[in-house]
Residue, then its C-alpha position, 0 to 999 in steps of 0.5 A: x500500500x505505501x508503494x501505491x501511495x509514493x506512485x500515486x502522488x508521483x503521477x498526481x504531481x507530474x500528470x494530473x496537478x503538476x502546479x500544485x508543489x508551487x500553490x503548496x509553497x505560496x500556502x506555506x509562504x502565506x501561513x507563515x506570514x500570516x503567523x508573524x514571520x519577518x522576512x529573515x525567517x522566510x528566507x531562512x524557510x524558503x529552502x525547507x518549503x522548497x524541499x518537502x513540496x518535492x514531489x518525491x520528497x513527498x511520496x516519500x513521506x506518504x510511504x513513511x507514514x503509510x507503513x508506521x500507520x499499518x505498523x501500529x494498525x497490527x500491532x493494536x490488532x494483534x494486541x486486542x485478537x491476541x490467543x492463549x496458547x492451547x496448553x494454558x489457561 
């Protein structure tokens, strides 16, 4: 699933919308001003933005979170639909 998820985002952002990483900044831009940003810290921040609105960057990050969310995902149902072992009681 997180494999899917890193190729959808790739065809969305080079197919279907690929302005959308520049509107993503202008959003980031504008929150960050809204928020009280000087322009140092702008500036300072302009790189970051630039990098995590990376398409692959971003594919990246949605595997990552797709396989920690399916990891915990077992974990609490194996926890809650753990079985005794047949010999003990």
């Amino acid at each position: 699933m997180g494999m899917v998820t890193f190729v959808w985002i790739l065809i969305f952002f080079h197919l279907i919308a690929p302005d959308a990483p520049e509107v993503i900044k202008q959003m980031a831009i504008e929150q960050a001003r809204e928020s009280g940003a000087t322009e140092e810290a702008l500036d300072a921040q302009r790189p970051i933005i630039e990098f995590f609105t990376m398409p692959v960057v971003m594919g990246f990050v949605g595997w990552v979170l797709t396989v920690v969310v399916a990891f915990l995902g077992s974990l609490l149902g194996g926890a809650i639909f753990q079985k005794e072992a047949p010999g003990r009681v």
